[in-house]
VOKEBA-48641 format. One line per field, with one value per residue (C-alpha): residue number from 1; residue in three letters; x, y, z. Coordinates in nm, 2 decimals, decimal comma. Example, Ala and Ser with C-alpha at 12.3 -4.5 7.8 and 13.67 -1.06 7.14 Angstrom:
2
num	(1  2)
residuo	(ALA  SER)
u	(1,23  1,37)
v	(-0,45  -0,11)
w	(0,78  0,71)
// end
This chain:
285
num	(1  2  3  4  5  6  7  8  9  10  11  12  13  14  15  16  17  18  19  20  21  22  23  24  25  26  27  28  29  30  31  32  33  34  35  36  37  38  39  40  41  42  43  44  45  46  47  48  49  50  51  52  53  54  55  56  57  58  59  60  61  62  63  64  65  66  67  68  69  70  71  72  73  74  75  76  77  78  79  80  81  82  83  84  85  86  87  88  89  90  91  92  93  94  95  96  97  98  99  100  101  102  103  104  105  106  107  108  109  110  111  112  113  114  115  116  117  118  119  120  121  122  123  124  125  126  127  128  129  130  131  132  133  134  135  136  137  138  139  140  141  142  143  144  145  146  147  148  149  150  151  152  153  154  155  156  157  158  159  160  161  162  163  164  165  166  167  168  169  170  171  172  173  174  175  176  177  178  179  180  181  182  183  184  185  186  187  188  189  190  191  192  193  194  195  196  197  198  199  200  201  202  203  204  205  206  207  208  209  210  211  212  213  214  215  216  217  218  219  220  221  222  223  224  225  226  227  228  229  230  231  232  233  234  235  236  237  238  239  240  241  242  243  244  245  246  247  248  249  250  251  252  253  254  255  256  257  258  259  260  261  262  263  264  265  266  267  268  269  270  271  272  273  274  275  276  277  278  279  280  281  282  283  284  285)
residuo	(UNK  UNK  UNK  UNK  UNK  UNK  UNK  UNK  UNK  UNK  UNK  UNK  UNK  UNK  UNK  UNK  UNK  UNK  UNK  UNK  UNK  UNK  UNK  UNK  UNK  UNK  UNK  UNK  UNK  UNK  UNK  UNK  UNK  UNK  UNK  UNK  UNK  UNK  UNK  UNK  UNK  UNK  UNK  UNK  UNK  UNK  UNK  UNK  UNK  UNK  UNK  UNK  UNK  UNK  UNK  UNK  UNK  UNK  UNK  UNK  UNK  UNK  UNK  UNK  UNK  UNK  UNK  UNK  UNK  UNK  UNK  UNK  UNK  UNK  UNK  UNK  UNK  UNK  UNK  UNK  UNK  UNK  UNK  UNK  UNK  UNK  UNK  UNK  UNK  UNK  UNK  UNK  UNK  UNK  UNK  UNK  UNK  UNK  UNK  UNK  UNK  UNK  UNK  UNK  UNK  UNK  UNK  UNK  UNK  UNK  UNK  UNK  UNK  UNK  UNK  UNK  UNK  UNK  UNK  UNK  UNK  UNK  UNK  UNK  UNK  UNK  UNK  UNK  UNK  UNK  UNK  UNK  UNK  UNK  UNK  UNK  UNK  UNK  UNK  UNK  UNK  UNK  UNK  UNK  UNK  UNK  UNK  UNK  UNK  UNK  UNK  UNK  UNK  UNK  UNK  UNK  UNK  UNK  UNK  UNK  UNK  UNK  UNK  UNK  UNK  UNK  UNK  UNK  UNK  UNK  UNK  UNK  UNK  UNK  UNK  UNK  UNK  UNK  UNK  UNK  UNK  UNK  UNK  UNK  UNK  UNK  UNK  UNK  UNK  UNK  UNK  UNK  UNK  UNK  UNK  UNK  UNK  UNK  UNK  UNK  UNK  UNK  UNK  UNK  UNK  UNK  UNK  UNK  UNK  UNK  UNK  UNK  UNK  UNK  UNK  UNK  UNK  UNK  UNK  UNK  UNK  UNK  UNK  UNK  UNK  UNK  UNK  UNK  UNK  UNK  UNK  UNK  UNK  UNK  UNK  UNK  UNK  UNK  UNK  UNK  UNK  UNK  UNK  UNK  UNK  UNK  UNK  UNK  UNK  UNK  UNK  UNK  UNK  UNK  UNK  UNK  UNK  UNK  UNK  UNK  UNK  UNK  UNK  UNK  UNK  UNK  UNK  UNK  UNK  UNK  UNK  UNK  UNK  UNK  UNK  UNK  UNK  UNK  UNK  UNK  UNK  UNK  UNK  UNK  UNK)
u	(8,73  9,08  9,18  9,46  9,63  9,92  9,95  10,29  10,39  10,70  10,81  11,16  11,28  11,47  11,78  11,78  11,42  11,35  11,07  11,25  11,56  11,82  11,95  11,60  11,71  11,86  12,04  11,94  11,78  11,39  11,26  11,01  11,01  10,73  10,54  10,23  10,07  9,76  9,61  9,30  8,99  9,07  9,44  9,72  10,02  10,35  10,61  10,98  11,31  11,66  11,65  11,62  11,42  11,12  10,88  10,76  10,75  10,51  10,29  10,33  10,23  9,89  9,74  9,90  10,13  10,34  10,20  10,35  10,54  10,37  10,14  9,78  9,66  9,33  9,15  8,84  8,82  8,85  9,17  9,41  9,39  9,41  8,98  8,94  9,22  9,04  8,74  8,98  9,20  8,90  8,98  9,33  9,50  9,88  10,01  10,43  10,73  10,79  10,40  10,57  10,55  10,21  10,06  9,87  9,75  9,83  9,55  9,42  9,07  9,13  9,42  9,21  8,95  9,14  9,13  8,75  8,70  8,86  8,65  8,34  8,18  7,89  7,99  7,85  7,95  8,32  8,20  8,11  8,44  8,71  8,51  8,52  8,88  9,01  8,82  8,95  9,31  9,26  9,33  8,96  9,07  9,40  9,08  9,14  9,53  9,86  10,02  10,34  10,33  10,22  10,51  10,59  10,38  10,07  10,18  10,16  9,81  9,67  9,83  9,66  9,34  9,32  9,33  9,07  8,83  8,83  8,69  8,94  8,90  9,27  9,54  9,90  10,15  10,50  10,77  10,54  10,75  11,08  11,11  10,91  11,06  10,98  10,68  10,55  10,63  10,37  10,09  10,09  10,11  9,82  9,59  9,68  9,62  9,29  9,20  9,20  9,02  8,75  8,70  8,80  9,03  9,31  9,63  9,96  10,27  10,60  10,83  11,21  11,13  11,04  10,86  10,62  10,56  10,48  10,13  10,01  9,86  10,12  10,43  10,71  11,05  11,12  11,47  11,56  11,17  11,11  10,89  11,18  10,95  10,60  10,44  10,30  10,51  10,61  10,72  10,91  11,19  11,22  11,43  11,63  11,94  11,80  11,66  12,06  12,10  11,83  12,03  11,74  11,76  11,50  11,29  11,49  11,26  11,42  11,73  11,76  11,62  11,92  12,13  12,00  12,04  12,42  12,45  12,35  11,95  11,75  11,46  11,22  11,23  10,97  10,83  10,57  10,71  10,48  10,59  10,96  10,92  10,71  11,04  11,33  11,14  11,17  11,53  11,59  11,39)
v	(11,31  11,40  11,15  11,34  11,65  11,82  12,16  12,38  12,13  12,16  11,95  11,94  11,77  11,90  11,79  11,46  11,40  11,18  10,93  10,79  10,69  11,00  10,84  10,96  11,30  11,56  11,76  12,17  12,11  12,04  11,66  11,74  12,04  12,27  11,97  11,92  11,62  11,47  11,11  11,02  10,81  10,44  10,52  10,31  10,51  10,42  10,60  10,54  10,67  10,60  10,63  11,01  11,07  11,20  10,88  10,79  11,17  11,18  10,90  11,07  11,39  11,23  11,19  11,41  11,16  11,45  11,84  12,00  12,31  12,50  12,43  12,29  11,90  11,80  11,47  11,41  11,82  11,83  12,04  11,85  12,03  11,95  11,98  11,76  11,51  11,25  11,18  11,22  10,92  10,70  10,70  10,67  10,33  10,30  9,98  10,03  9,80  9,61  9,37  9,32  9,67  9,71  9,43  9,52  9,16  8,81  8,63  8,73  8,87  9,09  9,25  9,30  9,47  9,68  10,01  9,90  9,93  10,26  10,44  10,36  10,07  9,84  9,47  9,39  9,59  9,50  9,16  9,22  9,38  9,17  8,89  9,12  9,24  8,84  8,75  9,03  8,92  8,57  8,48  8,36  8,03  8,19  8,39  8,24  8,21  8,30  8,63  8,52  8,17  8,33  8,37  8,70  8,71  8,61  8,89  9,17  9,05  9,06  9,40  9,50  9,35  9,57  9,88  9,74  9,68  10,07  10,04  10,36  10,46  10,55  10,29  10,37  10,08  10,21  9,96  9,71  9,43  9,54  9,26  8,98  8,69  8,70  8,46  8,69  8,99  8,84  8,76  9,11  9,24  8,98  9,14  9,47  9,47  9,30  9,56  9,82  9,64  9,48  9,70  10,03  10,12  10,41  10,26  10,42  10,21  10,35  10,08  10,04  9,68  9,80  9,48  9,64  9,93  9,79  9,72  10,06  10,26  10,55  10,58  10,88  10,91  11,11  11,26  11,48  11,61  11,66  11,47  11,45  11,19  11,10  10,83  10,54  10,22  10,16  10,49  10,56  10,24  10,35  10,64  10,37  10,58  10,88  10,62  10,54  10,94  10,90  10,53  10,34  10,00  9,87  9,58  9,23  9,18  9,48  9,40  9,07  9,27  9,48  9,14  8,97  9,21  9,32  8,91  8,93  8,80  9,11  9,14  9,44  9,65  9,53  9,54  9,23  8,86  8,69  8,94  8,88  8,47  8,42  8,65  8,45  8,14  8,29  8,35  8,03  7,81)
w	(9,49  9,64  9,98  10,06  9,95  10,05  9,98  9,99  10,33  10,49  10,79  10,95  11,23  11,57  11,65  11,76  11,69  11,36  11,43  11,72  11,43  11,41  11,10  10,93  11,01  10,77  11,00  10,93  10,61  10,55  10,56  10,37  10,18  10,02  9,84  9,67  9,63  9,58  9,62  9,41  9,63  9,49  9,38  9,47  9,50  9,53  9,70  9,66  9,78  9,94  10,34  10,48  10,15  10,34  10,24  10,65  10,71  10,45  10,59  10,95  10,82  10,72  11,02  11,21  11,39  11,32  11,28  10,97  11,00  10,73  10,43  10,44  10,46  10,39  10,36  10,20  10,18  10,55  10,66  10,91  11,20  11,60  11,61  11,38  11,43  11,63  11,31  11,04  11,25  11,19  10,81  10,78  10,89  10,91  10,91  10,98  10,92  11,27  11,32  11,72  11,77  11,66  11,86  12,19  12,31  12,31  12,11  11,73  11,82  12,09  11,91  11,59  11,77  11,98  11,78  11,72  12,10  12,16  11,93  12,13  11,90  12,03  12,12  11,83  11,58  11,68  11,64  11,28  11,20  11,35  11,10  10,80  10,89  10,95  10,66  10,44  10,52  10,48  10,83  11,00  11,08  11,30  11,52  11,87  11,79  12,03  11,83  11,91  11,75  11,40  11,12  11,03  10,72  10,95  11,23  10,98  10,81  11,20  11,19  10,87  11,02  11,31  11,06  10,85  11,17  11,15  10,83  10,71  10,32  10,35  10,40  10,44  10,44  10,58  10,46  10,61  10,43  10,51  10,77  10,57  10,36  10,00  10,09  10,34  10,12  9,84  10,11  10,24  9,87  9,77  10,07  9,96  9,64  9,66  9,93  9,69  9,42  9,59  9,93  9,72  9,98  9,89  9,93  9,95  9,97  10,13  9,98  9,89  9,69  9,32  9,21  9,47  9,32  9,01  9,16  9,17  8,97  9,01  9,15  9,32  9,37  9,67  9,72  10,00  10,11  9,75  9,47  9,20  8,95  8,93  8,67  8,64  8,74  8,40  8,28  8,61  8,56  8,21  8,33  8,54  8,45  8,62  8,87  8,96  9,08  9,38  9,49  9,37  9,11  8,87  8,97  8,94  8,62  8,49  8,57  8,41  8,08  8,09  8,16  7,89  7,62  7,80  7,66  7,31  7,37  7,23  7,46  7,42  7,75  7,91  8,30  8,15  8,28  8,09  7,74  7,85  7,94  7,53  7,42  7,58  7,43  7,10  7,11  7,20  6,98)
// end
């Protein structure tokens, strides 16, 4: 079963208006223009491109935190519409780059089961699922915790927690890392990824790291409100030359590939650490 679907959507933003950051904008041109895309339940999508590309309009567009200009959306086979809004909220979380900006109280609980409190749940059914959404993101022993003593890493699992108390079938991470260290970066990737293949949940990750994107089952390149490549992770870096046209790199693993051979050490080109470690050893011995 489809998740999401976008059929024939366009979007474009007024003057001045681009998610709050005018440097999103593409001034008199589409943000994102006639596209079609679908999302499989269970997939996990990646979706690439430079800034202005059209990647957080996307996201937006999904739950109607933005109302597309034309075309059709539908989730689960239920069109996007202003009636039906308010349920189909219920199964899409969005967890965005900045964890401070998403926080609405001071200690771990109460934040987590804020969203669970605003849709009307008994006391203890939230109960149940600020456990299962702390549990899920590893962070049950941080429960009765001050917010603003957690590291960054910590912040965004709470964040990712309070969408999982929801218990959406749709997650949508918006450049969630962008502000973590590389530590942080691999807890938040950890939960993910277990999130989709234990919990099932649909995950699609707006991301500009590629060693990211390599988790997923498929990934697109955006470019100016348009899907310009679509493949699995793999087959995607392989056109890293055509990759170079949309301003985005190869993941570091791919990029020391390229180094090595540049060197003289003939290494097959390969996205596989373990593959490329056993190779190197080879050359070497």
């Amino acid at each position: 079963m489809r998740a999401i679907e976008f059929r024939d959507v366009s979007y474009t933003y007024e003057d001045g208006d681009a998610d709050g950051d005018p440097s999103n904008a593409q001034r008199g041109g589409f943000q994102i223009k006639h596209l079609n895309f679908a999302v499989e339940e269970g997939e996990f999508v990646a979706v690439l491109g430079h800034n202005g590309s059209g990647k957080s309009t996307l996201a937006r567009l999904s739950n109607r935190l933005l109302a597309a200009d034309s075309g059709e959306i539908e989730v689960f086979g239920t069109p996007l519409t202003k009636k039906t809004v308010y349920e189909i909220r219920k199964q899409i979380g969005i967890v965005f780059q900045n964890p401070d900006n998403q926080t609405v109280a001071s200690i771990v609980e109460d934040d987590v089961a804020f969203g669970a409190e605003n849709i009307g749940l008994a006391r203890e059914e939230i109960g149940a699922r600020i456990s299962f959404a702390l549990k899920a993101v590893g962070m049950e022993q941080y429960r009765n915790a001050t917010i603003a003593r957690l590291s960054g890493g910590q912040k965004q699992r709470v964040a990712i927690a309070g969408v999982l108390a929801l218990k959406p079938r749709i997650m949508i991470l918006d450049e969630s890392t962008a502000m973590l260290d590389p530590r942080g970066r691999r807890e938040i990737m950890d939960v993910v990824v277990r999130l989709n293949r234990e919990e099932k949940i649909t995950v699609i990750l707006i991301t500009h790291f590629m060693e990211e994107a390599l988790l997923a089952d498929r990934a697109i390149v955006m470019n100016r409100g348009e899907i310009v490549m679509q493949d699995k992770p793999a087959g995607i870096f392989a056109r890293h030359e055509e990759l170079l046209t949309y301003n985005l790199t190869l993941p570091r693993i791919g990029m020391i590939v390229k180094g090595l051979n540049a060197g003289g050490m003939p290494v097959s080109d390969t996205l596989d650490l373990e593959k490329l470690a056993g190779e190197i050893a080879e050359c070497v011995s």
